[in-house]
C-alpha positions, 0 to 999 in steps of 0.5 A: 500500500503506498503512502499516498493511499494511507494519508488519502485513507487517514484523512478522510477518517479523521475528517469524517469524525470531526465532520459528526462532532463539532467538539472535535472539529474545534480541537484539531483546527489551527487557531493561532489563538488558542495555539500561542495562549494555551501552547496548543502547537500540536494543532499545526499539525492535526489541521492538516488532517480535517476538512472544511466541510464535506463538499472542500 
């Protein structure tokens, strides 16, 4: 399986389960705010996995 598969397979579950809960929408997201206030610099990385909204 290449990688390119796995990211493809990986992003849209991420995505999916984000999409079915706003609360976890919110916490991946990249928000310099909360990101500088809170020290949440893992949200750099795990924005990258969600999507918009299912139609992005």
């Amino acid at each position: 399986m290449s990688i390119t598969l796995v990211l493809i397979i990986v992003i849209g579950f991420i995505s999916y389960q984000a999409l079915n809960d706003p609360s976890k929408m919110n916490k991946l997201l990249h928000n310099p705010y909360q990101e500088a206030r809170n020290k949440e610099y893992y949200r750099w990385l795990t924005s990258m996995f969600v999507h918009a909204n299912l139609t992005h």
